[in-house]
C-alpha positions as CSV (number, residue, x, y, z in Angstrom):
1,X,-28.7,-24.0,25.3
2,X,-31.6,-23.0,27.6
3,X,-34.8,-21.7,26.4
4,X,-35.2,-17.9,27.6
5,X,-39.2,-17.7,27.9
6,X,-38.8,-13.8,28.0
7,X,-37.8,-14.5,24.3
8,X,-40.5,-16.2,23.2
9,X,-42.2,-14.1,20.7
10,X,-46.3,-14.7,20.3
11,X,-45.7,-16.3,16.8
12,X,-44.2,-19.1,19.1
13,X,-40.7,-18.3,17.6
14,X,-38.2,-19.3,20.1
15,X,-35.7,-17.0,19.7
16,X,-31.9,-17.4,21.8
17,X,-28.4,-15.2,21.4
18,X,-27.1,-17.7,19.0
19,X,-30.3,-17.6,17.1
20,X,-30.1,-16.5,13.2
21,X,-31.7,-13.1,12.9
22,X,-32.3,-11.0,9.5
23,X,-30.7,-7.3,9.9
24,X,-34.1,-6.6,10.5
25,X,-34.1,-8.5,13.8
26,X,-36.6,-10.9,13.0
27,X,-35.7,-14.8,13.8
28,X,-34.8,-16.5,11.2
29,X,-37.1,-20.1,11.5
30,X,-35.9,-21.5,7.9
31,X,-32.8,-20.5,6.2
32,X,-32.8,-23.5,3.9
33,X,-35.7,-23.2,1.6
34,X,-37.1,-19.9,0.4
35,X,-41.1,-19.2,-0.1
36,X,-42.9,-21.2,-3.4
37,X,-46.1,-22.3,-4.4
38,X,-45.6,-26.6,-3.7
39,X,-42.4,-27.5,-3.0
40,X,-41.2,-27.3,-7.1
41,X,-42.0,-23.6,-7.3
42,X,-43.0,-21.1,-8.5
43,X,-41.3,-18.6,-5.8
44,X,-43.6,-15.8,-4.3
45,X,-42.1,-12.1,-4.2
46,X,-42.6,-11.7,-0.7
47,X,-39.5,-13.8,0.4
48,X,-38.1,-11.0,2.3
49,X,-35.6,-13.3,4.3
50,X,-34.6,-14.0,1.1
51,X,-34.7,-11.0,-0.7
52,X,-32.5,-9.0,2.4
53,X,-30.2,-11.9,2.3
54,X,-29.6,-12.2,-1.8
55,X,-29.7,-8.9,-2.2
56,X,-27.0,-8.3,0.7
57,X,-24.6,-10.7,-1.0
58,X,-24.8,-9.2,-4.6
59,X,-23.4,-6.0,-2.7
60,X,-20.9,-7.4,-0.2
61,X,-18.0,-6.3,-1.9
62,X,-17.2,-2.8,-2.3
63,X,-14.7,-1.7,-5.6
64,X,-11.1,-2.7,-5.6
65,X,-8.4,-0.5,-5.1
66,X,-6.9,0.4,-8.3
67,X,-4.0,-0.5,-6.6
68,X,-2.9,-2.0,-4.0
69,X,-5.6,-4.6,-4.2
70,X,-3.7,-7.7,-2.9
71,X,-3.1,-7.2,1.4
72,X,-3.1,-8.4,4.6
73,X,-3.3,-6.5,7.6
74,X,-2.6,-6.7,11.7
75,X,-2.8,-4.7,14.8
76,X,-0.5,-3.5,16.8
77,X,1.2,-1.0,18.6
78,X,3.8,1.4,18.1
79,X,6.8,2.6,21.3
80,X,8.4,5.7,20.8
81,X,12.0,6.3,22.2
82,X,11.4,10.0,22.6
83,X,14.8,10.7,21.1
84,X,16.4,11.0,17.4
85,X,19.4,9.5,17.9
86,X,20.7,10.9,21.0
87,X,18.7,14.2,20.7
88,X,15.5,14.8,22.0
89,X,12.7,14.6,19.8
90,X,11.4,17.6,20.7
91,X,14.6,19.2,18.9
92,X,12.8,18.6,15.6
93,X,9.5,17.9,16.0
94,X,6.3,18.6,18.5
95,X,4.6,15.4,17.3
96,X,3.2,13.7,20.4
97,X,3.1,10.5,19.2
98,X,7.2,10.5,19.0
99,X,7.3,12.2,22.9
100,X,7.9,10.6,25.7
101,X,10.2,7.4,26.2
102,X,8.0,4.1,26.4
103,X,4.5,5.9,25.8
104,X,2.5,3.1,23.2
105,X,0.4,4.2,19.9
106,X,-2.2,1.6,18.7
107,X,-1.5,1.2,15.0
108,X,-2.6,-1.0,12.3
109,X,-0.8,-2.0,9.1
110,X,-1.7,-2.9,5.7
111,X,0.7,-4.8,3.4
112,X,0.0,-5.7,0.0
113,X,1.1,-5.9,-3.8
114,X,0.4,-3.0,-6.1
115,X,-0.5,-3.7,-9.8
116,X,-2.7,-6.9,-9.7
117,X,-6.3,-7.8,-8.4
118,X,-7.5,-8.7,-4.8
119,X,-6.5,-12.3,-5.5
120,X,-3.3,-12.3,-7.4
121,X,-0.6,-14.5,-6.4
122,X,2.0,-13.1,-3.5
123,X,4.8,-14.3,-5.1
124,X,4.5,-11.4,-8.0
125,X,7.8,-9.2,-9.2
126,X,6.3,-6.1,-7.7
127,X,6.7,-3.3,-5.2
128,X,4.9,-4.0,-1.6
129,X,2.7,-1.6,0.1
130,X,3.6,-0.9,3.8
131,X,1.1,1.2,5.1
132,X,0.5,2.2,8.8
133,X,-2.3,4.1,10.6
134,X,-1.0,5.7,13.8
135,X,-4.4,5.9,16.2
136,X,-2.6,9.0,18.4
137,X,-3.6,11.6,20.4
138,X,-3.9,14.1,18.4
139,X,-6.1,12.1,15.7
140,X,-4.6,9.7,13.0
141,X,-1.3,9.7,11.2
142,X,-1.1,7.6,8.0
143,X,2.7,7.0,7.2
144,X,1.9,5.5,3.7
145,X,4.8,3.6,1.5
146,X,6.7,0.7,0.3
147,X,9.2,-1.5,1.0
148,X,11.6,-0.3,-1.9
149,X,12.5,3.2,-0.8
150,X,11.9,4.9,-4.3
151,X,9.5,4.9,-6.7
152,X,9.6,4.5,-10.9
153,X,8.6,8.5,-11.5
154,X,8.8,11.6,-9.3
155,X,5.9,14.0,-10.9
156,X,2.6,12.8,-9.7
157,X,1.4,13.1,-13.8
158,X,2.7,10.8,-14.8
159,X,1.0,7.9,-12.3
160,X,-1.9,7.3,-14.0
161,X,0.6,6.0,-17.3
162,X,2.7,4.3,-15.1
163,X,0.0,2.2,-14.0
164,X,-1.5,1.6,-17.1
165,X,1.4,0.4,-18.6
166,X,2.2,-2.3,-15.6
167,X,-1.7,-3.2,-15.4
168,X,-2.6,-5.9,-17.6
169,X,-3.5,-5.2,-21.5
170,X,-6.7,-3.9,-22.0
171,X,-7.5,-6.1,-25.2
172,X,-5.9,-9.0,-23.8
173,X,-6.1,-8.8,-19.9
174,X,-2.4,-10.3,-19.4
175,X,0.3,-8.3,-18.0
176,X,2.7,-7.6,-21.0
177,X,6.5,-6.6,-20.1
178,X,6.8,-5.0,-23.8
179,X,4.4,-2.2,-22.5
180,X,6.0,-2.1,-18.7
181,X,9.4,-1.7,-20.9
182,X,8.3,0.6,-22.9
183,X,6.8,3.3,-20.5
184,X,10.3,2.9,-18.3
185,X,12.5,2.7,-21.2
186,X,10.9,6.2,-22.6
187,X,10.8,7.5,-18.4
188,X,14.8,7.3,-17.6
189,X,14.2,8.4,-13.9
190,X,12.4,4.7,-13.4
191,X,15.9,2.8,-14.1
192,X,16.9,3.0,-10.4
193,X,13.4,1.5,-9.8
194,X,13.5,-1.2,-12.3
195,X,17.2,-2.7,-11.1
196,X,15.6,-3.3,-7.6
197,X,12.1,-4.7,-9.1
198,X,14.4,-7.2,-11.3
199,X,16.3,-8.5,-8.8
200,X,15.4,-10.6,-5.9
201,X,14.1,-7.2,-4.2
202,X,11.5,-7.7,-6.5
203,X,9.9,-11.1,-4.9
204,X,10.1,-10.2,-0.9
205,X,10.0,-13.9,0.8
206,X,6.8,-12.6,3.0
207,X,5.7,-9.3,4.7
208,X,7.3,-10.2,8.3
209,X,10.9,-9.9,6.2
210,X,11.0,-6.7,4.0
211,X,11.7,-3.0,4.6
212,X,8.9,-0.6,4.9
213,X,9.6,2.8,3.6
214,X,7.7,6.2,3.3
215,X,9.3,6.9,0.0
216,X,8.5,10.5,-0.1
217,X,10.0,13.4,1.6
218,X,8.0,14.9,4.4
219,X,9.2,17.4,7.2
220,X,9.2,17.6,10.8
221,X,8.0,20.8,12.7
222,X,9.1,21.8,16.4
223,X,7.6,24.2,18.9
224,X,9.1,27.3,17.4
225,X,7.8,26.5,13.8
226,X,11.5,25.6,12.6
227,X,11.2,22.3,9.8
228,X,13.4,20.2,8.6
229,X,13.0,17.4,5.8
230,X,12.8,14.2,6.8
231,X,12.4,10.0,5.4
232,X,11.2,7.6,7.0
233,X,12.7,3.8,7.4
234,X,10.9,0.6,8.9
235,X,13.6,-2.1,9.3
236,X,12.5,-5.6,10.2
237,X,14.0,-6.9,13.5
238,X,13.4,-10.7,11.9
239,X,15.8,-10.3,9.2
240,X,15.5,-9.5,5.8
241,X,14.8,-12.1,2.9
242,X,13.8,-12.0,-0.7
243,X,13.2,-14.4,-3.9
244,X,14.3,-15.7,-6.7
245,X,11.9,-16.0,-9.7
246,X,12.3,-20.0,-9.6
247,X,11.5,-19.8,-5.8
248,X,8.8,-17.5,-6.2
249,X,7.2,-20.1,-8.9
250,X,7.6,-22.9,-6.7
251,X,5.7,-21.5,-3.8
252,X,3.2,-20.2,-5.5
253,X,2.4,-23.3,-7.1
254,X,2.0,-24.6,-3.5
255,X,0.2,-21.6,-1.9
256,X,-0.8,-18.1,-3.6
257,X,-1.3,-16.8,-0.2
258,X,1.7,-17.6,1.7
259,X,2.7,-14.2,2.6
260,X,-0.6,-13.4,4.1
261,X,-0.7,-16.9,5.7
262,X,2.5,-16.2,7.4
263,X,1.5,-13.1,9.0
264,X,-1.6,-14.6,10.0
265,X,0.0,-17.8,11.7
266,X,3.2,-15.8,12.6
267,X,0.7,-13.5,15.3
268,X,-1.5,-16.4,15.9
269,X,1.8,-18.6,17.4
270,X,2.6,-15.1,19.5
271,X,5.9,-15.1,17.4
272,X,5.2,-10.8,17.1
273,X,6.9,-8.8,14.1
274,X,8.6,-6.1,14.9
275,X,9.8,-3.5,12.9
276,X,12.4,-0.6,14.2
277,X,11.2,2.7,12.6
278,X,14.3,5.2,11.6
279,X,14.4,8.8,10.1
280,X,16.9,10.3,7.9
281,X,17.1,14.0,8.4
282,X,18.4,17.0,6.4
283,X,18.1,20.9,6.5
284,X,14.9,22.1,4.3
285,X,16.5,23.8,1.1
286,X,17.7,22.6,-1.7
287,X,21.4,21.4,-1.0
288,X,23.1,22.4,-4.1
289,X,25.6,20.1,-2.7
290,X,24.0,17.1,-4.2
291,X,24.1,16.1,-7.4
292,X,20.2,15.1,-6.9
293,X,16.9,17.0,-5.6
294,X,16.4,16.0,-1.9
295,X,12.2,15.7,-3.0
296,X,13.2,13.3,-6.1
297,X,11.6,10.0,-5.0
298,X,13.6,7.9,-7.5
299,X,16.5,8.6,-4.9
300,X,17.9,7.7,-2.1
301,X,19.6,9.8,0.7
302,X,23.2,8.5,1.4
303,X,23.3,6.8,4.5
304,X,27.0,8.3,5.3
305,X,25.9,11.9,4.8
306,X,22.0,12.0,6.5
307,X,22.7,8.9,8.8
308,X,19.8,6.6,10.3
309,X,18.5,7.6,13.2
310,X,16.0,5.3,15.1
311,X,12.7,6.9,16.9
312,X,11.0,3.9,17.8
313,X,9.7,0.3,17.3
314,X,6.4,-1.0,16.0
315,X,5.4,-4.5,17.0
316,X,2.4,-6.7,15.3
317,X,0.4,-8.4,17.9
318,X,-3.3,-9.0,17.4
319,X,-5.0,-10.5,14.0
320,X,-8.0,-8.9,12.4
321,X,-11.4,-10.2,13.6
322,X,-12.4,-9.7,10.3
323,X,-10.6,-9.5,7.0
324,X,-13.5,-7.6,5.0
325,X,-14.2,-4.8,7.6
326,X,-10.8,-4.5,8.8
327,X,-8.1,-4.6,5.9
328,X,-10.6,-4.2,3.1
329,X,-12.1,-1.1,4.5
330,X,-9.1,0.1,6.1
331,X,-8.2,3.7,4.0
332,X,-5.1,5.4,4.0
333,X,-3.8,9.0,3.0
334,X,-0.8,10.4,2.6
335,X,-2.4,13.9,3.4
336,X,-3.3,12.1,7.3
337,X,-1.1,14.3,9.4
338,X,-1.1,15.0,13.0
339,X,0.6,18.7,14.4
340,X,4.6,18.3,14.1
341,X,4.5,16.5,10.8
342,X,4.0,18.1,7.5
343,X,4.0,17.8,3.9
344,X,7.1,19.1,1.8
345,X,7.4,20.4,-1.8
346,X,7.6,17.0,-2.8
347,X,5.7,16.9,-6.4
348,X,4.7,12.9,-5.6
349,X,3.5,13.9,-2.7
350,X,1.2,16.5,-3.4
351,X,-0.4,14.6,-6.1
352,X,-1.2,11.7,-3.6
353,X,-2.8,13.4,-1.1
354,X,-5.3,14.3,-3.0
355,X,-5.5,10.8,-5.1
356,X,-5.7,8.5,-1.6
357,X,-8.4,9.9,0.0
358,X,-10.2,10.6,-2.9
359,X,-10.2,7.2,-4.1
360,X,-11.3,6.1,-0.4
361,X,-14.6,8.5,-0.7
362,X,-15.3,6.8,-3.8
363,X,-14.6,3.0,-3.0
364,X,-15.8,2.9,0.4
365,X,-18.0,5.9,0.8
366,X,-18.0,9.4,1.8
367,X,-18.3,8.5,5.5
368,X,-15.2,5.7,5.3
369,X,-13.8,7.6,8.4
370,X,-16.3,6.6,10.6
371,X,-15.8,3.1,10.1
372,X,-14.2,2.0,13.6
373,X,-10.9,0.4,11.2
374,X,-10.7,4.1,10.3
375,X,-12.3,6.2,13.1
376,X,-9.5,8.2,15.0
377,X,-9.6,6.6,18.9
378,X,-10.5,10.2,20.2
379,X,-13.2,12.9,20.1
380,X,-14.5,14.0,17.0
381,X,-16.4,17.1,16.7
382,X,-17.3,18.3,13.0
383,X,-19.7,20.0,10.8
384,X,-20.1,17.7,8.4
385,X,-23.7,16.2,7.5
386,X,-25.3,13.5,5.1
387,X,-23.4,11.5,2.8
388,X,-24.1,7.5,2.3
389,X,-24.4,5.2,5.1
390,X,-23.8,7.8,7.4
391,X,-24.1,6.7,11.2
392,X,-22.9,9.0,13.8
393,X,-23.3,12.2,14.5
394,X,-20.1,13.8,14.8
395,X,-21.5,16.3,17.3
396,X,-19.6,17.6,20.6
397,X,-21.5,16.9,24.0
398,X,-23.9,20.0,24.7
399,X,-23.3,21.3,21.3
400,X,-26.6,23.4,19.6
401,X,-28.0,20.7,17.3
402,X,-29.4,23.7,15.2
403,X,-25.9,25.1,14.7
404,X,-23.7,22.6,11.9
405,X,-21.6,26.1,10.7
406,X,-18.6,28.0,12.3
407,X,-18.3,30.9,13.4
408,X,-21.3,31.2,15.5
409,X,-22.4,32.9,18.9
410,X,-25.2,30.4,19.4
411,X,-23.5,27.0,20.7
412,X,-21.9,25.8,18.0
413,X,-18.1,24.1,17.9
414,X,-15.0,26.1,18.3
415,X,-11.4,26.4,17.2
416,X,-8.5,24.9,19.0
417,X,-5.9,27.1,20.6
418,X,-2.7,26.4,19.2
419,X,0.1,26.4,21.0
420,X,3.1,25.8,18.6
421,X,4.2,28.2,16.1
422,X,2.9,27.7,12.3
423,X,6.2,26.6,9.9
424,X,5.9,29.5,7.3
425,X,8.2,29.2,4.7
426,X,9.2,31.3,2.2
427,X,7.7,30.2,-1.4
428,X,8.9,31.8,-4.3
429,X,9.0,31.6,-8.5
430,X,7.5,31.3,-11.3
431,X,4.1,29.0,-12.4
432,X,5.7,26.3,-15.0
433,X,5.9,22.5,-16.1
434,X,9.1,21.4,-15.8
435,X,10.9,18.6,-14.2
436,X,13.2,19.2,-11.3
437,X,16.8,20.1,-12.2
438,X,19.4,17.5,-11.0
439,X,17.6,14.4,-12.8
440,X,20.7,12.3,-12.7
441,X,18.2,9.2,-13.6
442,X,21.4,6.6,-13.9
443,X,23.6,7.2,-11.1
444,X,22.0,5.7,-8.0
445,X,21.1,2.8,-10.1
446,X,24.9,1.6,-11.0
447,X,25.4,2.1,-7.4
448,X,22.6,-0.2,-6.6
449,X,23.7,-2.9,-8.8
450,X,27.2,-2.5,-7.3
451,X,25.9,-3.3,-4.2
452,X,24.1,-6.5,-5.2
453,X,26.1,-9.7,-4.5
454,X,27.2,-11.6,-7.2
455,X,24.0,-13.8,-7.3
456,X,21.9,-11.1,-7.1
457,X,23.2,-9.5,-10.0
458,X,23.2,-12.8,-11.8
459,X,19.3,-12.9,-11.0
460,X,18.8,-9.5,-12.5
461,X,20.4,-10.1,-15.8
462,X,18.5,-13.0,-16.0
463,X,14.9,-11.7,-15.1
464,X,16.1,-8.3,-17.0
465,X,16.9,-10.7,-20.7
466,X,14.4,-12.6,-20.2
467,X,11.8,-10.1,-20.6
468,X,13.4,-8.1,-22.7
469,X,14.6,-10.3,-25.3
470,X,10.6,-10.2,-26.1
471,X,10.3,-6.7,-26.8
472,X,10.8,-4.3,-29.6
473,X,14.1,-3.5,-30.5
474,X,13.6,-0.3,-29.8
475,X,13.4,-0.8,-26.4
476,X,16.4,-2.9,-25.9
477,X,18.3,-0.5,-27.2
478,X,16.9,2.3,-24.7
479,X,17.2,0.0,-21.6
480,X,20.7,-1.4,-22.7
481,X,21.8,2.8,-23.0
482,X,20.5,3.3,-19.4
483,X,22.2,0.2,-17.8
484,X,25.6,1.1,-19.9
485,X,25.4,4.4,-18.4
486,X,25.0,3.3,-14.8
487,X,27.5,1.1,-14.9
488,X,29.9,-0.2,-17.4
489,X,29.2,-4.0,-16.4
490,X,25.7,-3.8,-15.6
491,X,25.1,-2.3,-19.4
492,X,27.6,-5.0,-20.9
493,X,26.5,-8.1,-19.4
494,X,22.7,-6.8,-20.7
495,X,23.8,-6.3,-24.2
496,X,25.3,-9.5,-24.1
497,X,22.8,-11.1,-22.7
498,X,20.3,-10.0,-25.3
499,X,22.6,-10.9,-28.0
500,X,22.7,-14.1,-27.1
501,X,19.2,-14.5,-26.7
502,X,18.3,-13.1,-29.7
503,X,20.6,-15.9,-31.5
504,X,18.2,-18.8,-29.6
505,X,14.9,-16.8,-29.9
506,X,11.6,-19.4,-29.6
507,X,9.7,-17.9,-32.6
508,X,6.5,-18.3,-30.5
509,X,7.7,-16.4,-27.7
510,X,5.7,-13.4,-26.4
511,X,6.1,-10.8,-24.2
512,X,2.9,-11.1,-22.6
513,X,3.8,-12.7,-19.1
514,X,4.1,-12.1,-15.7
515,X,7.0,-9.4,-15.0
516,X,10.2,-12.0,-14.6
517,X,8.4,-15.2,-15.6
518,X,10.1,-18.0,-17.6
519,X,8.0,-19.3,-20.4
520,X,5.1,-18.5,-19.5
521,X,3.7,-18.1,-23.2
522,X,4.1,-22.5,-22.7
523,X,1.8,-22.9,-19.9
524,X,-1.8,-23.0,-22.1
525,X,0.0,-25.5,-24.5
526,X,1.5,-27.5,-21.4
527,X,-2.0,-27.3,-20.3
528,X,-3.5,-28.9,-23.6
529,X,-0.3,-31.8,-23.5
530,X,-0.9,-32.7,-20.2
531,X,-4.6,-32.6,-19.9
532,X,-6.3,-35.6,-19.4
533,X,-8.8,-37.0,-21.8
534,X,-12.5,-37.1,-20.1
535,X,-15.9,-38.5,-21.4
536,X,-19.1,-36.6,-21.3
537,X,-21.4,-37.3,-18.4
C-alpha cells in the first residue's frame, strides 16, 4: 500500500487506513510485546495500548439472556399482500406495514433455543425462539415467539418456576428431567406442551425448516377503533422437518452448530428462506362457544373454525456483518407495537412486556435502542437524557436544546395528531387471583398425539419412558393420569411403558440428563473406559 505523507505524524509513525489504531486513535507501532523493564520484565503501568486493549476484552461480552441464550440471526425483508384472505387489510387493521400490495419492510430475525447457555448444543429437546423485528414506518414492531404455537403455562407467575425447573440444577449444574417432570406434572395446563417437546417437534432439523409462531393472542385495530383478536403463523416455504433423539445425537456429535451453520451458508449460497406469515382471526370476547379461553396460550385455535389466512411473506437475504453487535445485541419486546396492533387481555402477555424490555435495559444498557441492530430506521425525537453509553441525542432538528420536557411554549417537541380512532373497550370485574375458567389442560393434547404419525408417536413414548422411568413415582403417576386422560392410548402405551422399564431398571441410572437423552448417566464412565493412558511430560 502507498505511503500517504499527509499521514505521517512527527513521531515518524506512518500511519495508513489499514493501520492498527487504539480507540483512542493513536497508531498502534507494536501489538506484539507490551512495555517492561529488559525484555524478561518487570512490566511498567503505563502500557496504555495495553491496558485499553486487556481491559476491553475482560468486558467484551455483555450478560446472557436468561433465556434464549443460544441464536443465530439474518436480515431481511418482509412483502405484505395488503389483503387477509381476500379482504382488504384495512378491514381489520390500520397497520401500515400490512397496506399496500408489494410495499417491502426491512426485518431481522433472531432464532435460538431457550433454556441453555450461549454455547449449548442445537440439537437440544427444546422450544425455538422465532423472533422478528419489523423496521416500519411507523417505528419498530417486534412480533416475538416460537415455533411450537403454545407454551407450558398461561399466567405469567408462574415463568420464573418454569424456568428454574428446566434450567440446570443449581447444586449440580446438569439439567435434571426429575425436576422438569415435576414442575409439569404438578402444572396440568403444560401437558399439551410436553407431548410436542417429546416428540420429534422437540429436535427441529435446523431453523430454515420449522414454524415460527407468536404464541400469544394480540388484536388488530382499524380506522374506526373496532379490534379483533388475532395469532400469528410463520410457515416455512422450504418444508418442514424435525429429529429424532438418535439423529439429534449424531449430528451433534459432528457439529453443535449446525443449525446456525445452515442459516449462515444457506444465505451465503443465495439459497433465501422464506417464510409465509398467516393470521388466525376471531371476534374479541370471550366465545362461550369454546370449551377453552381464546387468551390461553397452552391452546390452539382450530384451524376449521378461525381458518389461516395469509398477509404476507418474509424472506432471509443478507448475513450479519457481525454476530456480537448484531444478534447478540439485538433486543426484542413483546410490548414493541406500531398503531393498528395491540395487546389483548392475554395474562402471558402482559407479564412479558414488561419482563423483555426490562431484561434488555439491564443486559445491554439503558440506551440498547440506539444501537443501529435496534434503532427504529426513522426519526426519533424524545425527552429522554443520560443513561450508560449514551450516544445520540435524540433531539428533533430546530428543537430548543434547553427544553427536554413536554408540554412547553418554548420550542420543545410536540404530540402527533392522530388520525385513527383509539380501541376503547369495555373492562369490567372484580381484582382477584384466579386462573381462567375453561382450563381443559388435556384435551388438545390427545388431539395432538392423534395427529402424530405412527412413528412420531413411537418417538414420544420412547423419549417420554425414558425420562420418566428416572423419576419419583410420584410423578409417574401424575403424568401417566394426564396422558390417560387425553387419550386412552397415549396414557396406556405410557403406563406400559414404564412398567416395563421399571422391571429392567439400571440401578445406576439417574435422572440427571439432557431432556430425551439415552444414557447419558454412562458417558463419564465411557469416558474413563475409553480414555487413553498418557505419561507425564
Amino acid at each position: 500500500m502507498t505511503k500517504d505523507p499527509s499521514k505521517q505524524n512527527t513521531s515518524g509513525n506512518v500511519e495508513n487506513d489499514d493501520t492498527l489504531t487504539t480507540r483512542q486513535g493513536h497508531p498502534v507501532t507494536n501489538n506484539q510485546n507490551i512495555r517492561t523493564v529488559g525484555n524478561r520484565g518487570p512490566a511498567t503501568l503505563e502500557n496504555y495500548d495495553f491496558i485499553e486493549k486487556i481491559s476491553h476484552f475482560d468486558r467484551e461480552k455483555v450478560p446472557e439472556r436468561i433465556v434464549h441464550a443460544r441464536g443465530a440471526g439474518a436480515h431481511g425483508y418482509f412483502e405484505t399482500y395488503g389483503t387477509v384472505g381476500e379482504d382488504p387489510v384495512s378491514k381489520y387493521t390500520r397497520a401500515k406495514v400490512f397496506q399496500d400490495k408489494g410495499k417491502q419492510t426491512p426485518v431481522f430475525v433472531r432464532f435460538s433455543t431457550v433454556v441453555h447457555g450461549m454455547h449449548s448444543p442445537e440439537t437440544v429437546r427444546d422450544p425455538r425462539g422465532f423472533a422478528v423485528k419489523f423496521y416500519t414506518e411507523d417505528g419498530n414492531w417486534d412480533l416475538v415467539g416460537n415455533n411450537i404455537k403454545i407454551f407450558f403455562i398461561r399466567d405469567a407467575m408462574k415463568f420464573p418456576d418454569m424456568i428454574h425447573a428446566f434450567r440446570p440444577d443449581p447444586v449440580t449444574n446438569i439439567q435434571d428431567s426429575e425436576r422438569f417432570f415435576d414442575f409439569c406434572s404438578n402444572s396440568p395446563e403444560s401437558f399439551h406442551m410436553v407431548t410436542f417437546i417429546y416428540s420429534p417437534w422437540g429436535i427441529p432439523a435446523n431453523y430454515r425448516m420449522m414454524q415460527g409462531s407468536g404464541v400469544n393472542t394480540y388484536r388488530w385495530v382499524n380506522s374506526a377503533g373496532e379490534a379483533v383478536l388475532v395469532k400469528y403463523h410463520w410457515e416455512p416455504k422450504q418444508g418442514i422437518k424435525n429429529l429424532t433423539m438418535k439423529e439429534a445425537e449424531e449430528i451433534q456429535g459432528k457439529n453443535f452448530n449446525h443449525a446456525t451453520q445452515d442459516l449462515y451458508d444457506s444465505i451465503e449460497k443465495g439459497d433465501y428462506p422464506e417464510w409465509e406469515l398467516f393470521v388466525q382471526i376471531m371476534s374479541d370476547d370471550e366465545h362461550p362457544e369454546l370449551d377453552f379461553d381464546p387468551l390461553d396460550d397452552t391452546k390452539l385455535w382450530p384451524e376449521d373454525q378461525f381458518p389461516w389466512l395469509p398477509v404476507g411473506k418474509m424472506v432471509l437475504n443478507k448475513n450479519p456483518e457481525n454476530y456480537f453487535n448484531e444478534v447478540e445485541q439485538a433486543s426484542f419486546g413483546t410490548g414493541v407495537l406500531v398503531d393498528g396492533l395491540d395487546f389483548s387481555d392475554d395474562k402471558m402477555l402482559q407479564g412479558r412486556t414488561f419482563s423483555y424490555s426490562d431484561t434488555q435495559r439491564y443486559r445491554v444498557g439503558a440506551n440498547y435502542l440506539q444501537l443501529p441492530i435496534n434503532a427504529a430506521k426513522k426519526r426519533v425525537a424524545t425527552n429522554q437524557e443520560g443513561g450508560q453509553l449514551r450516544y445520540e441525542n435524540d433531539k428533533a432538528p430546530g428543537q430548543n436544546p434547553h427544553v427536554n420536557y413536554e408540554p412547553s411554549v418554548l420550542g420543545g417537541l410536540k404530540e402527533a395528531e392522530q388520525n385513527g380512532s383509539d380501541h376503547t373497550p369495555q373492562v369490567e370485574g372484580k381484582l382477584v387471583r384466579e386462573s381462567i375458567d375453561r382450563n381443559n389442560n388435556t384435551k388438545q393434547a390427545g388431539e395432538t398425539y392423534r395427529m402424530f404419525k405412527d412413528w412420531e408417536k413411537d418417538e414420544l413414548i420412547s423419549n417420554l419412558v425414558g425420562d420418566l422411568s428416572e423419576c419419583d413415582q410420584r410423578i409417574q403417576d401424575k403424568m401417566i393420569a394426564l396422558a390417560e386422560k387425553a387419550d386412552e392410548e397415549y396414557g396406556r402405551r405410557l403406563r406400559e411403558g414404564l412398567e416395563k422399564a421399571s422391571k429392567m431398571m439400571d440401578k445406576d441410572g439417574t435422572s440427571q440428563n439432557p431432556l430425551g437423552a439415552k444414557d447419558a448417566e454412562k458417558a463419564p464412565e465411557e469416558a474413563v473406559e475409553k480414555g487413553h493412558d498418557a505419561e507425564p511430560y
